[in-house]
C-alpha positions, 0 to 999 in steps of 0.5 A: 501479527509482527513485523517479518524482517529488517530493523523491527524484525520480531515486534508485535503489531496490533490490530482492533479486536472484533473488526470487520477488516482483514489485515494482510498476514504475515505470510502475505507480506513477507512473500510481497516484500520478497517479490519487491526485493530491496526497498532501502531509500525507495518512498512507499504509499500504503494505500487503506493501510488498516493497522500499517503492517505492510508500509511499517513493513517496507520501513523496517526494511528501509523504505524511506518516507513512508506514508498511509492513508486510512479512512477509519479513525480506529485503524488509523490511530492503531496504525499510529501507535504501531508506528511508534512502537516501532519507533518509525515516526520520523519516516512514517506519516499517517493522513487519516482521510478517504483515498482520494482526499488523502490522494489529494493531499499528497499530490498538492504537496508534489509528493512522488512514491517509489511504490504504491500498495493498494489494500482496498476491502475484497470485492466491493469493486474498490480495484478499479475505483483505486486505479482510477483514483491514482490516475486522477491524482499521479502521486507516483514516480514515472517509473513507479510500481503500483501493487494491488492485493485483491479477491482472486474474484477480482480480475486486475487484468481489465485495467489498463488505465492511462498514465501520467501522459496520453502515450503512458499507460498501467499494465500488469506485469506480473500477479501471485495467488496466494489461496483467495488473495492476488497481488498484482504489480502494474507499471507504466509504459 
C-alpha cells in the first residue's frame, strides 16, 4: 500500500501482517479520492480507519484536521506510525475507542467535518449501525457528505435516516461498484 497522490504521493504504509481486516486498495481509494475531487482545507472523519490509508489519503491532498477512529489497539498504533512517516501529526489525530465512543468524544468537542468516510467490516450489518450512529452523534457540517464503502451485499439504499433536524434527512446520491466493493455518498436534504 502507498499513498496515491498529493504531498505524500509514493510513501509506503503499513499495515499488520496476518490480520483479518481488509484495507481499502490503492485502487479504491484513489477512484474515491477522484470522485470527492478537491479536498484542500475540508476537515475529514475516517471512521474504522484500520491502517488510515484513506484519511492519510485526503491529508496528502490537503484535507485539514483529519481525524480516525479505530477500535483496534494494533491497527490503531499502525495507523499512528503511518502517520508520522508521513509527517502528517499536526493534522491527523488518532482516538482509539469503539465508533460511537470516539463519536462521542468528538461531538463533546463541537468538532464538525466536511466529510465523513465509513469502513466498517462487510456485511456483519455495521452499515446501518454506523448511519444510526452518526445520527445519534451529528459530528458533521450540515452540508456534509457521508461515504460509506461497504459489501455490494449490503444494500445502502434502505437508509434514509433523519438528519440534524426533523425536515433533514440522508439520501444517497450516488454509489460506485468496484468488483464486491460499493462506495456510496449520502447528503443531507
Amino acid at each position: 500500500m502507498r499513498i496515491i497522490g498529493g504531498m505524500a504521493k509514493g510513501r509506503a504504509l503499513h499495515f499488520p501482517a496476518g490480520s483479518k481486516e481488509r484495507p481499502t486498495s490503492d485502487f479504491l481509494r484513489e477512484a474515491l479520492l477522484n470522485i470527492l475531487g478537491p479536498v484542500v482545507d475540508k476537515s475529514f472523519l475516517d471512521l474504522f480507519a484500520g491502517s488510515g490509508s484513506v484519511g492519510l489519503e485526503a491529508a496528502s491532498r490537503g484535507a485539514k484536521g483529519v481525524y480516525f477512529i479505530e477500535k483496534d489497539k494494533i491497527l490503531a498504533a499502525v495507523a499512528q506510525k503511518n502517520i508520522e512517516s508521513c509527517s502528517f501529526e499536526k493534522k491527523c489525530r488518532i482516538i482509539n475507542a469503539d465508533i460511537r465512543t470516539g463519536l462521542n468524544d468528538l461531538l463533546r468537542k463541537k468538532c464538525k467535518f466536511d466529510i465523513v468516510f465509513a469502513d466498517p467490516p462487510y456485511n456483519k450489518g455495521l452499515v446501518e449501525a454506523t448511519i444510526k450512529l452518526l445520527k445519534e452523534y451529528p459530528v458533521f457540517q450540515e452540508d456534509a457528505l457521508i461515504v460509506i464503502q461497504h459489501s455490494t451485499r449490503e444494500d445502502l439504499g434502505l437508509f434514509s435516516v433523519e438528519g440534524i433536524n426533523r425536515e433533514a434527512v440522508w439520501h444517497q446520491i450516488d454509489q460506485r461498484t468496484y468488483g464486491d466493493n460499493a462506495i456510496s455518498f449520502l447528503k443531507m436534504e
